[in-house]
KEVODO-93467 format. One line per field, with one value per residue: residue in one letter; x, y, z of N, C-alpha, C, O in turn. Coordinates in nm, 4 decimals. Last residue first. Example, Ala and Ser with C-alpha at 12.3 -4.5 7.8 and 13.67 -1.06 7.14 Angstrom:
<pts>
aa = c(s, a)
n_u = c(1.2850, 1.3190)
n_v = c(-0.2250, -0.5690)
n_w = c(0.7080, 0.7800)
ca_u = c(1.3670, 1.2300)
ca_v = c(-0.1060, -0.4500)
ca_w = c(0.7140, 0.7800)
c_u = c(1.2900, 1.3200)
c_v = c(0.0030, -0.3300)
c_w = c(0.7870, 0.7800)
o_u = c(1.3409, 1.4236)
o_v = c(0.1138, -0.3319)
o_w = c(0.8039, 0.8465)
</pts>
This chain:
<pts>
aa = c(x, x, x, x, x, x, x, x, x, x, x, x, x, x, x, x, x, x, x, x, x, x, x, x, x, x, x, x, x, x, x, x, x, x, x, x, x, x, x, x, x, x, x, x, x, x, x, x, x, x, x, x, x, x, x, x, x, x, x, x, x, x, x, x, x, x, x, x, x, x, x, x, x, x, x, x, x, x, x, x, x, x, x, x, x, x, x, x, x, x, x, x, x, x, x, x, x, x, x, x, x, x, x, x, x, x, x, x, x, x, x, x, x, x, x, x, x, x, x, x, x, x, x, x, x, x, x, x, x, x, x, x, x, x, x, x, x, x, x, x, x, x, x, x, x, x, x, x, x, x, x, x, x, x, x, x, x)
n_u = c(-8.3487, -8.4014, -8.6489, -8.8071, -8.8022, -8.8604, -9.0967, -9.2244, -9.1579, -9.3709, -9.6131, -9.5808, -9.4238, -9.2216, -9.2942, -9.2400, -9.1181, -8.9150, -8.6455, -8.5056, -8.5542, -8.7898, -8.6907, -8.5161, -8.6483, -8.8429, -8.6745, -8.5532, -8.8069, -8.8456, -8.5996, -8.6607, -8.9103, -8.8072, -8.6433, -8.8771, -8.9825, -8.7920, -8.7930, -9.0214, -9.0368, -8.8171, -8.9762, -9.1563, -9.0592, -8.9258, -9.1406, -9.2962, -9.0636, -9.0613, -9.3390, -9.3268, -9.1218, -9.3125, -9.4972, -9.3251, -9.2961, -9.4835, -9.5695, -9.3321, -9.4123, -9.6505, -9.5777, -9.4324, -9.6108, -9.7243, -9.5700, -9.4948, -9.7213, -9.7328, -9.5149, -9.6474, -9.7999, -9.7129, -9.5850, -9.7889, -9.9126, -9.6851, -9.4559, -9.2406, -9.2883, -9.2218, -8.9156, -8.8690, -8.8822, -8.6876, -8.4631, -8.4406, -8.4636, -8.3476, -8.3933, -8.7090, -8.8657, -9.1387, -9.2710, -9.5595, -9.7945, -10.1234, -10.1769, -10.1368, -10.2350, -10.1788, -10.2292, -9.8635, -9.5911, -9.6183, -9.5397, -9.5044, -9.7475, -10.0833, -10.3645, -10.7228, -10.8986, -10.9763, -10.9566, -10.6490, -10.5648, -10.3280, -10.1046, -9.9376, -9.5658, -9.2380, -9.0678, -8.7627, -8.5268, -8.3782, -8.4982, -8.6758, -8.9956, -8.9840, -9.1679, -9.3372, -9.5332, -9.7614, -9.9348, -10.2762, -10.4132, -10.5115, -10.4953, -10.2882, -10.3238, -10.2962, -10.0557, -9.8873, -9.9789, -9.8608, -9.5828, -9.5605, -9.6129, -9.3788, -9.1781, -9.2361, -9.2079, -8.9929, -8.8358, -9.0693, -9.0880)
n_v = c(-12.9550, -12.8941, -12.7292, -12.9187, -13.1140, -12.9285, -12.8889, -13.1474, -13.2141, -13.0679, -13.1349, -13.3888, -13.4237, -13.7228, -13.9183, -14.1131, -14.3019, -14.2962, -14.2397, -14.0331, -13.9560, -13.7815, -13.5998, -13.4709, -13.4178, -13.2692, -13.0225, -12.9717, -12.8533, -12.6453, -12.4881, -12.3865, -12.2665, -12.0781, -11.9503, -11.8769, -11.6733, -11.4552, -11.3938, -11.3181, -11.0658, -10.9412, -10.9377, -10.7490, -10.5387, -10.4482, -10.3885, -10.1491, -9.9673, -9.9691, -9.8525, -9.5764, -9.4846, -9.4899, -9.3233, -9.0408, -9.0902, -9.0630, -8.8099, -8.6278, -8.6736, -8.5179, -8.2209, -8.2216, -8.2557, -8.0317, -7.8104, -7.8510, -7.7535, -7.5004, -7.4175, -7.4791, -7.2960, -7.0313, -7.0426, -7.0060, -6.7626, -6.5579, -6.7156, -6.8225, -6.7784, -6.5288, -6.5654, -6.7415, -6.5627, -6.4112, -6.5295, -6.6034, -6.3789, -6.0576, -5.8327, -5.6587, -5.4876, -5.4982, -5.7309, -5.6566, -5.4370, -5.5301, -5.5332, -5.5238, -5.6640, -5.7606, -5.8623, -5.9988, -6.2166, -6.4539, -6.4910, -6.7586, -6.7379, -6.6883, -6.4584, -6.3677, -6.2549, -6.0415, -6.1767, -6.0565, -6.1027, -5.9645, -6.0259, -5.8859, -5.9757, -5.8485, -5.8037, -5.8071, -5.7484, -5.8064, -5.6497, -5.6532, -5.6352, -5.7226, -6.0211, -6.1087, -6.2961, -6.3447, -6.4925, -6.5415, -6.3783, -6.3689, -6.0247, -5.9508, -5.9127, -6.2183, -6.2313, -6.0872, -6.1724, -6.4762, -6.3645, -6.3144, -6.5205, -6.6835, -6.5811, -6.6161, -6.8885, -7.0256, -7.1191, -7.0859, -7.0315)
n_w = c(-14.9923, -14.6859, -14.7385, -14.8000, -14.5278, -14.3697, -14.4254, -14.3955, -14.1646, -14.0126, -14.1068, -13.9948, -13.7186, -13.6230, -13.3251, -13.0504, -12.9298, -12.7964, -12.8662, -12.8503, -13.0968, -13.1231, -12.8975, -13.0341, -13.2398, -13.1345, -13.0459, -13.3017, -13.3984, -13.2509, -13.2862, -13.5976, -13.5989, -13.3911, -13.5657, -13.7968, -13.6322, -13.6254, -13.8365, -13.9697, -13.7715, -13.9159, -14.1493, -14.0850, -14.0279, -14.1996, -14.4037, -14.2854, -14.3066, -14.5862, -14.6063, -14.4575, -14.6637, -14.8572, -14.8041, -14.7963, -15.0635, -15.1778, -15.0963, -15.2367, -15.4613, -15.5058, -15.4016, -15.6784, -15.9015, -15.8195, -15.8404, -16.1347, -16.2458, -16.1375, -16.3547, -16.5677, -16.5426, -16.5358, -16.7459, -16.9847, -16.9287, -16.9507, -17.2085, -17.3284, -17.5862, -17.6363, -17.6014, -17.7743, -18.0221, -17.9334, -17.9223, -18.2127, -18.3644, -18.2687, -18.0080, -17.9873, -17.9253, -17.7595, -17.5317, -17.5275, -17.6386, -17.6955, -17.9440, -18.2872, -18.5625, -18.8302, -19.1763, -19.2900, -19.2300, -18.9188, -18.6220, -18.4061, -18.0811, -18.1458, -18.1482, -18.0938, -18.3329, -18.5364, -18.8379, -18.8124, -18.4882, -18.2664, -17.9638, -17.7501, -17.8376, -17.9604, -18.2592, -18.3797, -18.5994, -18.8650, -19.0356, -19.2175, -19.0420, -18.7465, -18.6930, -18.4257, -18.2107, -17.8881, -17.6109, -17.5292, -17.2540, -16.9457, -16.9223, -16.8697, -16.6085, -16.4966, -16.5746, -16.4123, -16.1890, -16.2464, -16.2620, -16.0045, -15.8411, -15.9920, -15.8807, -15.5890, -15.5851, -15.6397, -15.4179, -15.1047, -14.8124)
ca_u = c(-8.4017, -8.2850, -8.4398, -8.7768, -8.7490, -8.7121, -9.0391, -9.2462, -9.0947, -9.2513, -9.5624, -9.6020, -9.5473, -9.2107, -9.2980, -9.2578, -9.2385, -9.0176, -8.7344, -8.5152, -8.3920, -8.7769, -8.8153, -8.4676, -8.5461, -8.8784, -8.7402, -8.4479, -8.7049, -8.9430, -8.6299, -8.5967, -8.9277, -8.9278, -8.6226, -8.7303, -9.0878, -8.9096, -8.6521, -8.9843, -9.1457, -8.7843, -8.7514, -9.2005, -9.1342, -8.8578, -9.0875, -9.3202, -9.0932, -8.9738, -9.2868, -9.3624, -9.1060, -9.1752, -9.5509, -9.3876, -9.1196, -9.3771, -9.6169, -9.3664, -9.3057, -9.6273, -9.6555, -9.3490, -9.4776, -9.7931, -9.5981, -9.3676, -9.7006, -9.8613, -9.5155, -9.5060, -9.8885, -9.7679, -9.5126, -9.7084, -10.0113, -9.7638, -9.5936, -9.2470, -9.3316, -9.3394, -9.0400, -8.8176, -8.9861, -8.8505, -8.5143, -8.4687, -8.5857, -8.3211, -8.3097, -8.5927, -8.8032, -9.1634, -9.1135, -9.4418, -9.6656, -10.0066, -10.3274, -10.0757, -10.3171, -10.1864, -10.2385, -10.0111, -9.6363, -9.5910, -9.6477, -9.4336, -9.6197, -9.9575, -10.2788, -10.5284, -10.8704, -11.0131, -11.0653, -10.8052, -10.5505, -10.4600, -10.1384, -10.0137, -9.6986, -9.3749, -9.1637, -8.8787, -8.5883, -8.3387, -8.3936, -8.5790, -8.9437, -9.0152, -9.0391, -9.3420, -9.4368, -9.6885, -9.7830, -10.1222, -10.4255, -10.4520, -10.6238, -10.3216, -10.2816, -10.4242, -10.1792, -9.8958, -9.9737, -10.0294, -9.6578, -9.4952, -9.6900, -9.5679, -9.1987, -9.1565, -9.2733, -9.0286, -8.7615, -9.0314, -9.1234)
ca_v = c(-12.8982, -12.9449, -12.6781, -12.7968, -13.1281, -13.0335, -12.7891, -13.0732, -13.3175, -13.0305, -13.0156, -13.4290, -13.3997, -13.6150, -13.8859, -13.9789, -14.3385, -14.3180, -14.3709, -14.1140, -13.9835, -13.9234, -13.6902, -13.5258, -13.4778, -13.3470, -13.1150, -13.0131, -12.9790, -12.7315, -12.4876, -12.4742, -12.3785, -12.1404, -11.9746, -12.0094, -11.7823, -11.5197, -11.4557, -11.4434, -11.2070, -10.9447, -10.9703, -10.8743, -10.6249, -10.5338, -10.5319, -10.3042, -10.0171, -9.9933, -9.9680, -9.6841, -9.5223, -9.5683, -9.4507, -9.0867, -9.0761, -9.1379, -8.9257, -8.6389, -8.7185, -8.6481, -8.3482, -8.2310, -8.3252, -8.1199, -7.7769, -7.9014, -7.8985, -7.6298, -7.3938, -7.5235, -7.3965, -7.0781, -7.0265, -7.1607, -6.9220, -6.6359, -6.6212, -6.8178, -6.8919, -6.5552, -6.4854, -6.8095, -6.7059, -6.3835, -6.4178, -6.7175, -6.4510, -6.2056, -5.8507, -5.8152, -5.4560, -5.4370, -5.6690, -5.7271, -5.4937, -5.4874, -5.4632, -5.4927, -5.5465, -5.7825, -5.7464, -6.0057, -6.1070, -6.3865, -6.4558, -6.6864, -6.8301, -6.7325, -6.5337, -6.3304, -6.3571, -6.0596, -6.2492, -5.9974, -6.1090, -6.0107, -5.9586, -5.9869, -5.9109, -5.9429, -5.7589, -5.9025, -5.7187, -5.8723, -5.5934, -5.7703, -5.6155, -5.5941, -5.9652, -6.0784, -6.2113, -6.3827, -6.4344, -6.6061, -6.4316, -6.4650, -6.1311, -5.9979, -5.7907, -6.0739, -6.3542, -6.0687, -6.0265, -6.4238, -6.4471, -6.2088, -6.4391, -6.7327, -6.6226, -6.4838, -6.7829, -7.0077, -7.0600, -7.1586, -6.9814)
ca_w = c(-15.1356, -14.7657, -14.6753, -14.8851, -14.7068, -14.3374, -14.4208, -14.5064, -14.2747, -14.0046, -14.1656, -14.1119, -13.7689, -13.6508, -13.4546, -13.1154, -13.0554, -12.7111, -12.8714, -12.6982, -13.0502, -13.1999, -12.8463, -12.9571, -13.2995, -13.2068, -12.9695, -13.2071, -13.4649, -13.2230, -13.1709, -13.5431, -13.6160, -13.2994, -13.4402, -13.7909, -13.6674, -13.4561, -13.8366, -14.0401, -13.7380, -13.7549, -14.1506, -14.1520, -13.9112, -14.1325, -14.4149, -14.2508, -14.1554, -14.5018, -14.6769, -14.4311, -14.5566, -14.9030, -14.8174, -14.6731, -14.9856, -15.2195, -15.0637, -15.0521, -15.4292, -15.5503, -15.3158, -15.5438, -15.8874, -15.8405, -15.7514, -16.0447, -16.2551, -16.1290, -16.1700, -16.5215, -16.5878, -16.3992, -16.6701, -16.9487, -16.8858, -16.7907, -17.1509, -17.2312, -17.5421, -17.7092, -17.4762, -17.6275, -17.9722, -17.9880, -17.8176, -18.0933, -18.3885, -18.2642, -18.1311, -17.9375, -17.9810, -17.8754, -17.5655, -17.3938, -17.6588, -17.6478, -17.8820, -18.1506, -18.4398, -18.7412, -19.1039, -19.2773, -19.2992, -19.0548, -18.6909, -18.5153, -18.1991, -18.0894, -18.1901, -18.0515, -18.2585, -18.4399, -18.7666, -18.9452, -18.6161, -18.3081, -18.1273, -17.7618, -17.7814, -17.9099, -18.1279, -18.3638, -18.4718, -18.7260, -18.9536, -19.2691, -19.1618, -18.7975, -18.7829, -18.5664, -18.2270, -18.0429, -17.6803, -17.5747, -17.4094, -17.0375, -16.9753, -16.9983, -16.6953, -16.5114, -16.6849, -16.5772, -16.2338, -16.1901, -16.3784, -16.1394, -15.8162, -15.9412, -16.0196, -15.6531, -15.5278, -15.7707, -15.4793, -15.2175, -14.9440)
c_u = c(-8.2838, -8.2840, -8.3772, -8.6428, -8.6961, -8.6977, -8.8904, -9.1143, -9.1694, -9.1280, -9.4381, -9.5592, -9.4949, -9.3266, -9.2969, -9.2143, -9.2965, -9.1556, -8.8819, -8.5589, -8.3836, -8.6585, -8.7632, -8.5750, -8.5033, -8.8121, -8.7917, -8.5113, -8.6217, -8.9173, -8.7075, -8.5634, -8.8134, -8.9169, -8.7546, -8.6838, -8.9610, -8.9388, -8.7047, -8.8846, -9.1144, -8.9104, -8.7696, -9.0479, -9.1395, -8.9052, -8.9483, -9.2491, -9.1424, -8.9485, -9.1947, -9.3552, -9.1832, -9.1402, -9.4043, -9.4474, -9.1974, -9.3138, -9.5799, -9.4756, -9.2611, -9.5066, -9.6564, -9.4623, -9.4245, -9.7086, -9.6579, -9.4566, -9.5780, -9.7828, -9.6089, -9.4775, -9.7782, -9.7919, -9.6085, -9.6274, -9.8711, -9.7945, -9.6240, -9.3837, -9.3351, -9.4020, -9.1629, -8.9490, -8.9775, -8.9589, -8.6515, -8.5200, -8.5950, -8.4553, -8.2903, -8.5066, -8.7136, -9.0003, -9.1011, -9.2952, -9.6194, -9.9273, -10.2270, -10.1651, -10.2242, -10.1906, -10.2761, -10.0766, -9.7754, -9.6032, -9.5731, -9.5943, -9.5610, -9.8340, -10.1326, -10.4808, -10.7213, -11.0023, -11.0556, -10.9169, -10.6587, -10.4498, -10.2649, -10.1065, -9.7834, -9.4531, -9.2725, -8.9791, -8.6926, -8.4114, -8.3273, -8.4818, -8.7880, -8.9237, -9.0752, -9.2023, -9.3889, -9.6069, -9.7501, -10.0219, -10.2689, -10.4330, -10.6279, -10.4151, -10.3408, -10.4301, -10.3021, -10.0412, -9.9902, -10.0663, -9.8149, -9.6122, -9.6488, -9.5753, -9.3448, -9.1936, -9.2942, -9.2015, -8.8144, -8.9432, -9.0348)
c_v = c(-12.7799, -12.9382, -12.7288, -12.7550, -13.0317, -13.0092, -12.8306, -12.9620, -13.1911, -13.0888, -12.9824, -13.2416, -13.3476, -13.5678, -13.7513, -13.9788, -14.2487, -14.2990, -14.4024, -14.2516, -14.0901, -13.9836, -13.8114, -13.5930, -13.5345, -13.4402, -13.2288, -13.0536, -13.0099, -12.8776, -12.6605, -12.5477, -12.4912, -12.2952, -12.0831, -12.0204, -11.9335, -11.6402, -11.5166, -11.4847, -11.3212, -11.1016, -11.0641, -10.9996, -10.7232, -10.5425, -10.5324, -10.3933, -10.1813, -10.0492, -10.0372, -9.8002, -9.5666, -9.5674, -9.5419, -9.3161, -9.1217, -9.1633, -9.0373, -8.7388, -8.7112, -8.7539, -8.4832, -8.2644, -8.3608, -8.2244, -8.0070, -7.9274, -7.9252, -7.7149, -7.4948, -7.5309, -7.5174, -7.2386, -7.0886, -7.1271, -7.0303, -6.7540, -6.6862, -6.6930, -6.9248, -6.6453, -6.4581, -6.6963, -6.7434, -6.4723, -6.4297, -6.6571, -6.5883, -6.2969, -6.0369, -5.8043, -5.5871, -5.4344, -5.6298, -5.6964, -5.5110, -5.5346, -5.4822, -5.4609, -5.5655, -5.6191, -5.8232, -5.8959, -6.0743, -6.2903, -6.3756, -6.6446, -6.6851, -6.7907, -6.5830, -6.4921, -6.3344, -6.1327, -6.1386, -6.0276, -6.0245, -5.9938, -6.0773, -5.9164, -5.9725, -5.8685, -5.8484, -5.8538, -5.7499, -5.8746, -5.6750, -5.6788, -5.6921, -5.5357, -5.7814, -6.0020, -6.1659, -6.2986, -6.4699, -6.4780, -6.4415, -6.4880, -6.2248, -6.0476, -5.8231, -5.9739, -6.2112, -6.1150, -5.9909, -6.3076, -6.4280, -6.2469, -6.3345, -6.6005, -6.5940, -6.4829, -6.6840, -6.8989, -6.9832, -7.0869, -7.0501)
c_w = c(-15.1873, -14.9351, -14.7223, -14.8355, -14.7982, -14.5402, -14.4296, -14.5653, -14.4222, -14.1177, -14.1299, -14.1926, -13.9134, -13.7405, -13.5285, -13.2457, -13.0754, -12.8234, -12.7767, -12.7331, -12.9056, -13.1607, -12.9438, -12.8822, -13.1773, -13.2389, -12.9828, -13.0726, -13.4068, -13.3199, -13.1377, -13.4089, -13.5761, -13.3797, -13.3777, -13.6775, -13.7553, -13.5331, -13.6316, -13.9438, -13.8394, -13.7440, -13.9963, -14.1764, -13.9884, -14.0563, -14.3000, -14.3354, -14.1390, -14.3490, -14.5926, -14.4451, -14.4869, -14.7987, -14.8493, -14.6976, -14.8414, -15.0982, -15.1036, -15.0244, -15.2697, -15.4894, -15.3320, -15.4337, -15.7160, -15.7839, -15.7060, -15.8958, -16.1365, -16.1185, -16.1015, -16.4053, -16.5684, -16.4622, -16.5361, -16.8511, -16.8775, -16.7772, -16.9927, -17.1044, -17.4199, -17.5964, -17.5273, -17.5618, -17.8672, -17.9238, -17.7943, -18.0027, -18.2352, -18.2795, -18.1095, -18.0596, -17.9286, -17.9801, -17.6975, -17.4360, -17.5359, -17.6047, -17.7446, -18.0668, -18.3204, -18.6186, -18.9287, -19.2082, -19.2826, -19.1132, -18.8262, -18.5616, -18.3180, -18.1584, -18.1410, -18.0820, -18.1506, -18.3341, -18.6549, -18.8264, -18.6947, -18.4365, -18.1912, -17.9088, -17.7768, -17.8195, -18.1297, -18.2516, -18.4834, -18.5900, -18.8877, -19.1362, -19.1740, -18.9556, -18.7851, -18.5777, -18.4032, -18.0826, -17.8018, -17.6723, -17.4137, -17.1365, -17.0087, -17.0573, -16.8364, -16.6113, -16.6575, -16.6573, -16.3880, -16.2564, -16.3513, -16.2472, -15.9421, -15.9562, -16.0157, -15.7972, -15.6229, -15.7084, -15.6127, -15.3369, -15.0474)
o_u = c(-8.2989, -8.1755, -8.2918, -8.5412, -8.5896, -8.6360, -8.8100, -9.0597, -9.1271, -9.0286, -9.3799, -9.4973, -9.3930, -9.3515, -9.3776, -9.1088, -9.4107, -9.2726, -8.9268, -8.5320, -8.3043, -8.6582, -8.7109, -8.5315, -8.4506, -8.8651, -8.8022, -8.4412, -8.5778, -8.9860, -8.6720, -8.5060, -8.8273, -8.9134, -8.7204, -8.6687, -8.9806, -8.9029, -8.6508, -8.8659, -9.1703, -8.8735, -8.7506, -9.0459, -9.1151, -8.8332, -8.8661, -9.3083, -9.1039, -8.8682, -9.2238, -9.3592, -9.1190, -9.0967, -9.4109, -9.4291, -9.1532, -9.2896, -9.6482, -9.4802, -9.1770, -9.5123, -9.6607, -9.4243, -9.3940, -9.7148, -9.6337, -9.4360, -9.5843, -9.7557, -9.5637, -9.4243, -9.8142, -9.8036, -9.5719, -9.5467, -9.8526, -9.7598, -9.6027, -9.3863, -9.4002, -9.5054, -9.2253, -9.0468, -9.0816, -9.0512, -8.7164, -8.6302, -8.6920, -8.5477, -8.2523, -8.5381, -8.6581, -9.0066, -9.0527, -9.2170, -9.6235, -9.9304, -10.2864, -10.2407, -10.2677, -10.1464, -10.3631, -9.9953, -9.8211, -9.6513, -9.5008, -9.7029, -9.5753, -9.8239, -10.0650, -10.5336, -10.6278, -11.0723, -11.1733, -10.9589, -10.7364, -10.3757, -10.2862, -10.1505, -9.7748, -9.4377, -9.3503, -8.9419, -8.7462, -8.3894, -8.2180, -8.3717, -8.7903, -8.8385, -9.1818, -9.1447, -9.4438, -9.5864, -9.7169, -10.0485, -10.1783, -10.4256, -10.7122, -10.4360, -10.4165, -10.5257, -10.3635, -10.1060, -10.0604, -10.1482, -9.8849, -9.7010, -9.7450, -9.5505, -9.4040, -9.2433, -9.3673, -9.2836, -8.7452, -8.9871, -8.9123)
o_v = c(-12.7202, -12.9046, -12.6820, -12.7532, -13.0373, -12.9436, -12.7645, -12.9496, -13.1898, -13.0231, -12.8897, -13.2250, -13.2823, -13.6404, -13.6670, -14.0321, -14.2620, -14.2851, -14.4997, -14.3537, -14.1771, -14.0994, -13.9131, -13.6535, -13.6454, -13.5470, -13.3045, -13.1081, -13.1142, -12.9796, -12.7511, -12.6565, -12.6088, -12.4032, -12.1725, -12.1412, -12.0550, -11.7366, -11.5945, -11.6064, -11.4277, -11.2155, -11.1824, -11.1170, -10.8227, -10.5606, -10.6221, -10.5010, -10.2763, -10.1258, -10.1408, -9.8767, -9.6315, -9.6813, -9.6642, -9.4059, -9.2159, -9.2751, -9.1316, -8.7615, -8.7766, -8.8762, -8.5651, -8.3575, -8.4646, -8.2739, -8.0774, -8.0308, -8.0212, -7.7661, -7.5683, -7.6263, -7.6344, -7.3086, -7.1762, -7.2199, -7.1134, -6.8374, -6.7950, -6.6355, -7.0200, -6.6253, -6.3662, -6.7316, -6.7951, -6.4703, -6.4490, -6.7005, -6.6405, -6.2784, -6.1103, -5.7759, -5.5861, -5.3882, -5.7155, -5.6370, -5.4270, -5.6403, -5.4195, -5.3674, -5.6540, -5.5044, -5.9069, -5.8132, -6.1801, -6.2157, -6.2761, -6.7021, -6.5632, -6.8644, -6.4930, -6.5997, -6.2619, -6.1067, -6.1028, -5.9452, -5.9431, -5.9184, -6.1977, -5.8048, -6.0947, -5.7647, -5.8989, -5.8821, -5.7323, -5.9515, -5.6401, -5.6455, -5.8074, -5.4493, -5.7329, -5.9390, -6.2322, -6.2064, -6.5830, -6.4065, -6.3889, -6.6077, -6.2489, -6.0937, -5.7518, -5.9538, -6.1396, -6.0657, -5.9146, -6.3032, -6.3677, -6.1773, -6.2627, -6.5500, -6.4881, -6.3782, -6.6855, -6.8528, -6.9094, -6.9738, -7.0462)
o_w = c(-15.2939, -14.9826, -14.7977, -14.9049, -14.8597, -14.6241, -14.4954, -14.6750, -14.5378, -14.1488, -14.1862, -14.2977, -13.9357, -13.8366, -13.4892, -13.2800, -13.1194, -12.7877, -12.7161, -12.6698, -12.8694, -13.2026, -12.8982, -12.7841, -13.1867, -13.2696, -12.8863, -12.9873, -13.4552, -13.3160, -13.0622, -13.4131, -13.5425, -13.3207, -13.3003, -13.6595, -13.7569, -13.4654, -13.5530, -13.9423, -13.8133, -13.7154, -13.9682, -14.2136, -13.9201, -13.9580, -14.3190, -14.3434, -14.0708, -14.2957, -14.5330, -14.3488, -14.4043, -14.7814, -14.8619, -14.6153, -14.7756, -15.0528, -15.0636, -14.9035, -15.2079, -15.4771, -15.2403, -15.3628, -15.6573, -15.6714, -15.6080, -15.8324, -16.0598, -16.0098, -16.0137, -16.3486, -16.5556, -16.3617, -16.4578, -16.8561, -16.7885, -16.6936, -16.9393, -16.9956, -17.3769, -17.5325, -17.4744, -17.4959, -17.8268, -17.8424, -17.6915, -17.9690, -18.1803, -18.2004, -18.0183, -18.1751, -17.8188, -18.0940, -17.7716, -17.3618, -17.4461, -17.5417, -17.6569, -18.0933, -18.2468, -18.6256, -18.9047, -19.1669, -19.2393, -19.0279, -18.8302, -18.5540, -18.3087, -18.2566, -18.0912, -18.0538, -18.1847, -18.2362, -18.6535, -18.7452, -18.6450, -18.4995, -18.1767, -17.9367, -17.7891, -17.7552, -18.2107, -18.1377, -18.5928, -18.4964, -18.8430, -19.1799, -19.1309, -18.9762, -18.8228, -18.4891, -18.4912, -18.0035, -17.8372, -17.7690, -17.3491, -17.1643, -17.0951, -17.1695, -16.9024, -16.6862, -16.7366, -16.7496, -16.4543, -16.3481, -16.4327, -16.2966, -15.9694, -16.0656, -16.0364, -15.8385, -15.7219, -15.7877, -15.6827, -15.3576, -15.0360)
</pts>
């Protein structure tokens, strides 16, 4: 179980409860105290964020009494939808990064097969230049093949 479980399933409870509508909050006059909720406007609409002077409908309160406009807004903003919608994304994130981590180790595997068959395939070439070298050495009018003077060159290069 995961450390944000527990969260999840709170937040679910809540979005139900709430019918997902968004968290807003309002001044209770010049006190300092700020209640949030879920609050509707003239129109009828539910509304989010700071909410100004005006006629607004408590249709119901999450924390009716915060002291503090940051309080306010932090648990305005911190409603279900963006809590699970945060939880998503990490949830997202972290398969993302377990196929990362699985295709990065694969990665790994094949370039040192690919280390191990470059370092088989200089063995052989050098192998087949020290036969070459020692055929053209006898004098017996062996010649060195034209991709091997290829490869000679670039080395030395």
């Amino acid at each position: 179980m995961s450390d944000y479980e527990n969260l999840k399933r709170l937040a679910e409870a809540a979005n139900r409860a709430s019918d997902g509508s968004p968290w807003a909050y309002e001044a209770h006059g010049d006190t300092g105290d700020y209640g949030v909720g879920i609050l509707e406007n003239d129109q009828g609409d539910c509304v989010q964020g700071r909410q100004e002077a005006g006629q607004m409908l408590v249709l119901e309160p999450v924390a009716p009494e915060v002291n503090g406009q940051a309080f306010a807004a932090f648990i305005a903003a911190a409603n279900p939808a963006t809590i699970l919608s945060l939880i998503a994304e990490v949830e997202r994130l972290t398969a993302e990064n377990e196929c990362l981590r699985v295709d990065n180790s694969s990665l790994r595997g094949s370039c040192k097969a690919l280390g191990d068959e470059s370092k088989h395939i200089a063995r052989r070439v050098r192998a087949l230049h020290r036969a070459v070298t020692w055929l053209a050495s006898t004098g017996r009018g062996v010649k060195r093949p034209v991709w091997l003077e290829r490869i000679l060159a670039k080395e030395a290069a």
